[in-house]
C-alpha positions as CSV (number, residue, x, y, z in Angstrom):
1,X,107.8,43.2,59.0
2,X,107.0,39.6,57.6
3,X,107.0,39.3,53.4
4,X,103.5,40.0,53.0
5,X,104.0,43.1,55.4
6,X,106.9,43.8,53.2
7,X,104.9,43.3,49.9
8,X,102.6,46.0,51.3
9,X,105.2,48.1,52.3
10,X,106.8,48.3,48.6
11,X,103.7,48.4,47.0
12,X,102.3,51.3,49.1
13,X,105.3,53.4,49.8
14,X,107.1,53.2,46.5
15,X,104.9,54.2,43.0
16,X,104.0,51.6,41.3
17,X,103.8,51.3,37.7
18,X,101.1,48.4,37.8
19,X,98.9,50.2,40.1
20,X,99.1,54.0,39.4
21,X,100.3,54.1,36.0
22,X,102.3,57.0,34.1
23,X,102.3,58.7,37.2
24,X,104.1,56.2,38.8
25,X,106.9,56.3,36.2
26,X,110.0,58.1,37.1
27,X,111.9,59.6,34.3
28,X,115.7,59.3,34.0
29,X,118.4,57.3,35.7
30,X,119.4,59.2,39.0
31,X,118.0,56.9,41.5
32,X,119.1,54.2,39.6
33,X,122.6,54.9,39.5
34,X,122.3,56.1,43.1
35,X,121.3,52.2,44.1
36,X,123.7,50.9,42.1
37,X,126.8,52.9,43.4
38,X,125.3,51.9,46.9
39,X,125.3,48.6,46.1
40,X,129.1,48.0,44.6
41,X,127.3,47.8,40.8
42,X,126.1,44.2,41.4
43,X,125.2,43.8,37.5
44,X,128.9,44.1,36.6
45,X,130.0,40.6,39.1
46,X,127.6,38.4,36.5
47,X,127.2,38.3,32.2
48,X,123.8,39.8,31.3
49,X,121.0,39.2,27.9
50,X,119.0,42.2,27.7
51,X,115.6,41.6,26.2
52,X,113.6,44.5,25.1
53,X,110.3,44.9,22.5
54,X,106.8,45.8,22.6
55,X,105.2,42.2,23.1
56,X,107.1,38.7,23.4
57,X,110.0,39.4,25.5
58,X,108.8,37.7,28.4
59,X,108.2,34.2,26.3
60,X,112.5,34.7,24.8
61,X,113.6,36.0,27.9
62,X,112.5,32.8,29.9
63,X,113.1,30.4,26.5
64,X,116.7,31.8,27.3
65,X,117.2,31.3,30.8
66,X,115.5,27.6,30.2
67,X,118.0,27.3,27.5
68,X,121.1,28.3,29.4
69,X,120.0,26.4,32.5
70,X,120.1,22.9,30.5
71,X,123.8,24.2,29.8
72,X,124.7,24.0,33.3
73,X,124.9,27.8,34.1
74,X,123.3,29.4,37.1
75,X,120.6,31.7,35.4
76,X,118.8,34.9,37.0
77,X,116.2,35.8,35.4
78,X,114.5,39.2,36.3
79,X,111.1,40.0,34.8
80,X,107.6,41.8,35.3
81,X,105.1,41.7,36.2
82,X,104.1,39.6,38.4
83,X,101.0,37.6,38.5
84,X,100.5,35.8,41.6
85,X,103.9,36.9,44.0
86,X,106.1,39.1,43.8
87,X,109.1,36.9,44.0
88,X,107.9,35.8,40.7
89,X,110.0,39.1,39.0
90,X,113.1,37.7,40.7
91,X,114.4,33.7,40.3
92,X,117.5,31.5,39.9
93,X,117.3,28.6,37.4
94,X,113.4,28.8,38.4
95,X,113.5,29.2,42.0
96,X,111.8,33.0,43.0
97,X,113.8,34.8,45.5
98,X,113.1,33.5,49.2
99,X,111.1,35.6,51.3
100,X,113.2,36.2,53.7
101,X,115.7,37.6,51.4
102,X,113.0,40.2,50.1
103,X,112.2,41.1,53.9
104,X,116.1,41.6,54.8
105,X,117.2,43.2,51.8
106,X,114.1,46.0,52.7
107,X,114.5,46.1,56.9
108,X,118.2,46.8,56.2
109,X,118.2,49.2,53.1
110,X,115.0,51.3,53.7
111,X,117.1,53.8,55.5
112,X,119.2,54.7,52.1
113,X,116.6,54.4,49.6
114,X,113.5,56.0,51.5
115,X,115.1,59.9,51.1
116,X,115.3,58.6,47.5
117,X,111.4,58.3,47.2
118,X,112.5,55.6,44.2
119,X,109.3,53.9,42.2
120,X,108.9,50.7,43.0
121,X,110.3,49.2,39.8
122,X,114.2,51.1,40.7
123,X,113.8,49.7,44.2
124,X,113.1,46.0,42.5
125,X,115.6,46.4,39.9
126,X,118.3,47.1,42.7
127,X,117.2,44.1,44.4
128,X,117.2,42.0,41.6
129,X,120.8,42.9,40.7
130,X,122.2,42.2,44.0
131,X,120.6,39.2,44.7
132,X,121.8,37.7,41.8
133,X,125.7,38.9,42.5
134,X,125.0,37.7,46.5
135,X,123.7,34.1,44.9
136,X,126.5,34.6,42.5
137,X,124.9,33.3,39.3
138,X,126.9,32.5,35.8
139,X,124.8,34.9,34.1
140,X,121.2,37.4,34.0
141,X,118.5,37.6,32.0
142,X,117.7,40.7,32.4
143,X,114.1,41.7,30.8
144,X,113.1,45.8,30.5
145,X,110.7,47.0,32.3
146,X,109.0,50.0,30.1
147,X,110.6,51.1,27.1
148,X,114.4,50.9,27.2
149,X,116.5,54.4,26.8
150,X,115.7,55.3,30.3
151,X,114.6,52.0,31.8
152,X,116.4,51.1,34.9
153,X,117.8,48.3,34.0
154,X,119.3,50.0,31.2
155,X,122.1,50.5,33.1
156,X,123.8,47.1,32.0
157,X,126.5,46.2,29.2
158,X,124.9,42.9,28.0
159,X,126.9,40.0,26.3
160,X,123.8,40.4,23.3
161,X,120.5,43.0,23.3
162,X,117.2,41.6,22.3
163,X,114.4,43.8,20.7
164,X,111.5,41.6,20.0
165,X,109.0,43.7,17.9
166,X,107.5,47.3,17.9
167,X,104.0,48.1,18.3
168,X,102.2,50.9,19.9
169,X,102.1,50.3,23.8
170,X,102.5,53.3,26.5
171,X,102.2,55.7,24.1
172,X,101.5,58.6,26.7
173,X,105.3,57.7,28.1
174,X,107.3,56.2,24.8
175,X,105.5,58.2,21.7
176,X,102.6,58.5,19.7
177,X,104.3,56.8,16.4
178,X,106.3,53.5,15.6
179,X,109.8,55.6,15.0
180,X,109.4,57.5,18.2
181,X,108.8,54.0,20.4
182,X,111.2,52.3,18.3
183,X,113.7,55.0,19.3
184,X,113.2,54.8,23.0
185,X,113.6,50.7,22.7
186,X,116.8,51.2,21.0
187,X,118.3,52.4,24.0
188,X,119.2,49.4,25.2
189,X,121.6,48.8,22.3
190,X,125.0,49.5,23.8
191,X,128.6,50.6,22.2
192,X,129.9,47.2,20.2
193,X,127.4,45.0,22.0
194,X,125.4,42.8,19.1
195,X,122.0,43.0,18.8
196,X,119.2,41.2,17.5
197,X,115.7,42.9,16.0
198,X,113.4,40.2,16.2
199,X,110.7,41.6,14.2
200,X,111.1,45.3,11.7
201,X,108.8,47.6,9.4
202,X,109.7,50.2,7.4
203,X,109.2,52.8,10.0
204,X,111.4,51.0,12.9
205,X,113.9,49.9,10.4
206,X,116.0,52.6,10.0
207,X,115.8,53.5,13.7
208,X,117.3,50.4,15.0
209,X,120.3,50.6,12.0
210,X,120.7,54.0,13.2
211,X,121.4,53.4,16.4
212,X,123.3,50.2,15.6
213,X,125.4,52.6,13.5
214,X,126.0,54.9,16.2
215,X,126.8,52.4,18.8
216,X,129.1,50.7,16.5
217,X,126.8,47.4,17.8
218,X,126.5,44.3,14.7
219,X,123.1,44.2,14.3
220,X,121.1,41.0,12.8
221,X,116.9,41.3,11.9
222,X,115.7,37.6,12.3
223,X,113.1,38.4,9.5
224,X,116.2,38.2,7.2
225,X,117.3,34.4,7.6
226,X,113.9,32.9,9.1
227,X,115.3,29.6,11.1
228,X,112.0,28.8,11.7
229,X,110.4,27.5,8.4
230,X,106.9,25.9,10.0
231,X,104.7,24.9,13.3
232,X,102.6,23.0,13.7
233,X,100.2,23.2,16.9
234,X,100.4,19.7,18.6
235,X,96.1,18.8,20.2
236,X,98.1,18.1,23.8
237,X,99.6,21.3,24.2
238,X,102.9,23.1,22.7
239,X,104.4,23.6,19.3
240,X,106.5,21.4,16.9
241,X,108.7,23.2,14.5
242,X,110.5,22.5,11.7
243,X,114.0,24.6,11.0
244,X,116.2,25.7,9.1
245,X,119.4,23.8,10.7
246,X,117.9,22.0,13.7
247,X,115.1,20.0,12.0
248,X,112.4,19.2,14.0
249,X,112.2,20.9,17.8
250,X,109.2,20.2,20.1
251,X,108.4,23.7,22.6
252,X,106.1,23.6,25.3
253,X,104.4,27.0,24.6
254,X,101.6,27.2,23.1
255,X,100.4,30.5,21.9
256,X,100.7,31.2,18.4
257,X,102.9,34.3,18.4
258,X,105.5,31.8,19.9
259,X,106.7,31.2,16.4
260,X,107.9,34.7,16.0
261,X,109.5,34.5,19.3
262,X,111.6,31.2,18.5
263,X,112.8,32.9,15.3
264,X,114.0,35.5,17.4
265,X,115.6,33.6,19.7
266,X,117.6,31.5,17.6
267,X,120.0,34.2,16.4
268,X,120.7,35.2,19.8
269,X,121.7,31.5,20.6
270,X,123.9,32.0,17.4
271,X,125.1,34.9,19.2
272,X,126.1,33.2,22.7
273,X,127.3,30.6,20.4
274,X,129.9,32.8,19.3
275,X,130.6,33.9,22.7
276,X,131.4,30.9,23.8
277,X,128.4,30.6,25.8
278,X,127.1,27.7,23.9
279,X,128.6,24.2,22.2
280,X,129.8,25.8,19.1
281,X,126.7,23.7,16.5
282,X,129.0,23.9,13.4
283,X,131.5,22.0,14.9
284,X,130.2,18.0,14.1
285,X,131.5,17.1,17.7
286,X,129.5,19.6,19.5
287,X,125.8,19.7,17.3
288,X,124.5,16.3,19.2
289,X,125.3,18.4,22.6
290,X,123.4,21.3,21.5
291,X,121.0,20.0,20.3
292,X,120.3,18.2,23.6
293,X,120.8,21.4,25.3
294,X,118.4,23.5,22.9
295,X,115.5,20.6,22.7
296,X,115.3,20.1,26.4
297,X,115.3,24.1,27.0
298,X,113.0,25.0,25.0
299,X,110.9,22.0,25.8
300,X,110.5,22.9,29.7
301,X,110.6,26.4,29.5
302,X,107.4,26.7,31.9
303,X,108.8,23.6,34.0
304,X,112.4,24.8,34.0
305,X,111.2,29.1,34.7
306,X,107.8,29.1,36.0
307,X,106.6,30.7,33.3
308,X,103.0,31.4,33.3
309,X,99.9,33.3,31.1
310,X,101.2,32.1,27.7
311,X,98.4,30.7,26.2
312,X,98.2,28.7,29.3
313,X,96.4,25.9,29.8
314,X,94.8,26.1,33.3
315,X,91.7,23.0,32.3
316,X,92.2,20.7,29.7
317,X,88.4,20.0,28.7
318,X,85.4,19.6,29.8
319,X,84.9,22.3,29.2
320,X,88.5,23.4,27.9
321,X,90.1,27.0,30.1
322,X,93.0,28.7,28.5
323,X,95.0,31.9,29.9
324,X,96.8,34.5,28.3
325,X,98.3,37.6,29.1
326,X,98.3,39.6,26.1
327,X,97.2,43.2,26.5
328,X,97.7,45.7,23.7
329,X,96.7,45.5,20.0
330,X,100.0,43.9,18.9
331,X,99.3,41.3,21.4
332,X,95.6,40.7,20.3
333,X,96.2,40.6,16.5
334,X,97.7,37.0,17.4
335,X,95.1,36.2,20.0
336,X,92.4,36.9,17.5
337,X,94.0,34.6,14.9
338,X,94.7,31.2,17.6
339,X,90.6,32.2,19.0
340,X,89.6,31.8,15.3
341,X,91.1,28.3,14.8
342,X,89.7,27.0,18.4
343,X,86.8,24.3,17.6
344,X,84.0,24.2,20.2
345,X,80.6,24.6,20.3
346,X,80.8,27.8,22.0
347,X,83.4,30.0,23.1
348,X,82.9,32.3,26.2
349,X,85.5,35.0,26.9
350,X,86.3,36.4,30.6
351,X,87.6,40.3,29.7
352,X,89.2,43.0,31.6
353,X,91.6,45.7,30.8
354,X,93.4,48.4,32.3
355,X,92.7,52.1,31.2
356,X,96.3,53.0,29.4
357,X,95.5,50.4,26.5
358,X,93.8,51.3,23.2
359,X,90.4,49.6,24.5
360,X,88.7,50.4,20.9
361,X,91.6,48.5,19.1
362,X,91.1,45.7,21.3
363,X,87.8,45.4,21.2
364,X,87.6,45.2,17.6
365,X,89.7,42.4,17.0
366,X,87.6,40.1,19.5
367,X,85.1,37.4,18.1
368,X,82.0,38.6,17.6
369,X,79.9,35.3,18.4
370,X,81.8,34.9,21.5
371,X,79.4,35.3,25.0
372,X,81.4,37.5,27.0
373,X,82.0,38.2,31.0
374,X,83.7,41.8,31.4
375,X,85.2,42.0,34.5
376,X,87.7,44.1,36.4
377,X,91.2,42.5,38.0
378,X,91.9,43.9,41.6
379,X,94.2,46.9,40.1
380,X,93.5,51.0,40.5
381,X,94.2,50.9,36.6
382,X,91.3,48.4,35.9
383,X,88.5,50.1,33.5
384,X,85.2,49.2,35.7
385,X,83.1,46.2,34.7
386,X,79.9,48.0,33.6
387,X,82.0,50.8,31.6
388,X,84.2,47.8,30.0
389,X,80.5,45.9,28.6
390,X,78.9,49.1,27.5
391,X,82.1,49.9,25.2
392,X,82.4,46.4,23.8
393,X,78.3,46.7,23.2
394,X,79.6,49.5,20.5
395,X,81.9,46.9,18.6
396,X,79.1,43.8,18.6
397,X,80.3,42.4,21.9
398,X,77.2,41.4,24.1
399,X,77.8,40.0,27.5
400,X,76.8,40.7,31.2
401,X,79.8,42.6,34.0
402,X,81.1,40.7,37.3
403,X,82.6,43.0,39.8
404,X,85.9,40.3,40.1
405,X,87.7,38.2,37.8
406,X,86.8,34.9,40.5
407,X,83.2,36.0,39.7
408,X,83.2,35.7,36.2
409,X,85.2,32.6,35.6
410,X,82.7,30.8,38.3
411,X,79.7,32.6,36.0
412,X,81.3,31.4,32.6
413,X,82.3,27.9,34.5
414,X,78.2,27.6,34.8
415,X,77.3,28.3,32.0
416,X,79.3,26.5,29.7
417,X,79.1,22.7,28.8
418,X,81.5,20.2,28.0
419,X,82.1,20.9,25.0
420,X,82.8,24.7,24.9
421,X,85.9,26.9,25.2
422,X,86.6,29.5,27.9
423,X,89.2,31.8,27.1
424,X,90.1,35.0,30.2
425,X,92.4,37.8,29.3
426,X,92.8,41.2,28.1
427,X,95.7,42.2,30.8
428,X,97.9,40.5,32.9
429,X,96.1,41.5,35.8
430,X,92.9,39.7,35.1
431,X,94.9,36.3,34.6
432,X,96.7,37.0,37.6
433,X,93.8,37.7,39.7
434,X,92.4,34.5,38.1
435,X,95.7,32.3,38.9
436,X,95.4,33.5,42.3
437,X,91.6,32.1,42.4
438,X,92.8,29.1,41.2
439,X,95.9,28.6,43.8
């Protein structure tokens, strides 16, 4: 097989979160352990960061591995999903995996893990984790896939555990309430391993100390000592922040849930800090180098990781185009607010989303003088075009349906002028099908 033959193969043969949904999702650890055991537990040859949470992990996991890269380490960084290629889930300090390591590590392993029947996520995970032992990187960033307790990549001991935030996402897997997601994130926190909450209500709280408790794990909420005391959003692209310690620090994300996910990050720095992962900052001799190290990560972090869909600017005017992958009503609570503050004469929005969200909840929090293209991203899970319009026609939402994502961002290209804003999102699969149209 060549790699796109080998794409098809593991997107056909194995179940596929991204393409079938819950019934895709394997329960447990079996398989996992299995792969690992056959593979000489390639996690263990490497230090890992764990980065769980509802919405955001993504943006700290790669901010991380950008970070650590300017330090001089060999990163991994494993993530999902993808958007354009798969060897996007699966990178050292920004380069994807080859493709003809993806084709060899499938024509010569098929034979153990086919009798598995393994999802396509455990068969990824396993490759991920021995790729990064074979191109013997310093350390992993290691994001979770869904949920945590019985993720397969939960089977890690992390040098720190990240939880971003908690809000209601696969609730038909992880639990119809806060406490009962919260709980199945909190698996990740291992026995005397730190972790860090980035974001906590009353209901998730007492969860995460519980489990901290348990686990005997320190356990530090960012909301406590906010590092990050303002932003402000820079007309070219990218935040600058003022903090706490560091003064002023220029990032090169722009969304405006990036905030949250900076004042999340920087206890986890304080963390590797302590570790002696990083140039210990309270020491006078070693704040200029980090410093340096922290500026310049955070910085490049699409440059240095690849990172794409975060508020991404794909046209810079004329009229302006900006991505983003946010999917759920967490995500959208933050979209709504940066759509709101966009100036433009008119602001056309190419929408799609995938059945499993809260559609309604969504929909709601969309503008309402917005002219909208609903659309459907090449995915099984997609909610159809024409079903997608008449249930945003219940919330105020008045737009015509395009049977592809290239479709509708040629049809809102068309009709807007120079001076408008076109915005296409709602799941990670309608930005990828539009990166792809763009490539």
């Amino acid at each position: 097989m060549n790699y796109q033959e080998t794409c098809e193969y593991l997107f056909r043969q194995t179940p596929m979160f991204e393409h079938q949904g819950a019934s895709a999702y394997k329960e447990g650890l079996d398989n996992t352990l299995a792969l690992d055991e056959h593979f000489g537990h390639p996690h263990r040859a490497y230090a890992t960061i764990h980065v769980g949470g509802t919405n955001g992990k993504g943006s700290v996991s790669h901010s991380l591995a950008a970070i650590l890269q300017e330090c001089g380490y060999r990163v991994g960084l494993y993530t999902s999903p993808h958007l354009v290629d798969f060897r996007e889930r699966i990178r050292i300090n920004g380069q994807p995996v080859s493709e003809s390591y993806v084709v060899d590590f499938v024509e010569s392993e098929r034979a153990f893990f086919e009798p598995l029947h393994p999802s396509f996520f455990e068969v990824t995970t396993a490759m991920a984790f021995k790729y990064f032992r074979d191109m013997e990187v310093d350390v992993a960033v290691i994001e979770v896939g869904l949920g945590g307790r019985l993720d397969c990549t939960n089977i890690i001991t992390p040098v720190v555990s990240v939880i971003t935030n908690i809000s209601f996402d696969h609730t038909q897997l992880l639990g119809d309430t806060l406490a009962k997601i919260a709980a199945e994130k909190a698996g990740i926190i291992k026995r005397g391993v730190p972790v860090v909450i980035g974001e906590a209500n009353g209901e998730t709280r007492p969860v995460f100390e519980a489990k901290a408790q348990e686990m005997q794990a320190p356990i530090v909420f960012a909301e406590d000592e906010p590092m990050v005391v303002s932003a402000e959003f820079k007309p070219e692209g990218g935040i600058r922040y003022t903090t706490r310690i560091f003064g002023q620090i220029d990032g090169d994300l722009g969304g405006i849930y990036q905030p949250k996910n900076l004042n999340t990050l920087m206890p986890v720095l304080k963390v590797l800090t302590d570790k002696g992962y990083l140039a210990r900052f309270e020491e006078p001799d070693n704040l200029a180098k980090f410093l340096y190290e922290l500026k310049e990560g955070l910085g490049h972090v699409a440059e240095k990781t690849g990172l794409t869909g975060r508020w991404q600017v794909v046209r810079p005017s004329a009229p302006k185009v900006v991505c983003d992958t946010g999917h759920n009503v967490g995500g959208w609570q933050h979209l709504s607010q940066q759509l709101q503050q966009v100036q433009c004469r008119q602001m056309h929005i190419v929408f799609g989303m995938v059945d499993d969200k809260d559609i309604d909840g969504v929909l709601e929090l969309l503008p309402k003088t917005a002219t909208y293209y609903f659309t459907k991203a090449d995915n099984h899970r997609a909610v159809g075009e024409t079903k997608l319009q008449q249930q945003a026609a219940r919330h105020g939402l008045n737009g015509m349906a395009y049977p592809t994502v290239a479709k509708a961002y040629k049809a809102a290209l068309r009709a807007a002028a120079h001076d408008d804003f076109i915005f296409i999102g709602g799941s990670s699969y309608v930005v990828g099908d539009l990166l792809k149209t763009l490539n």
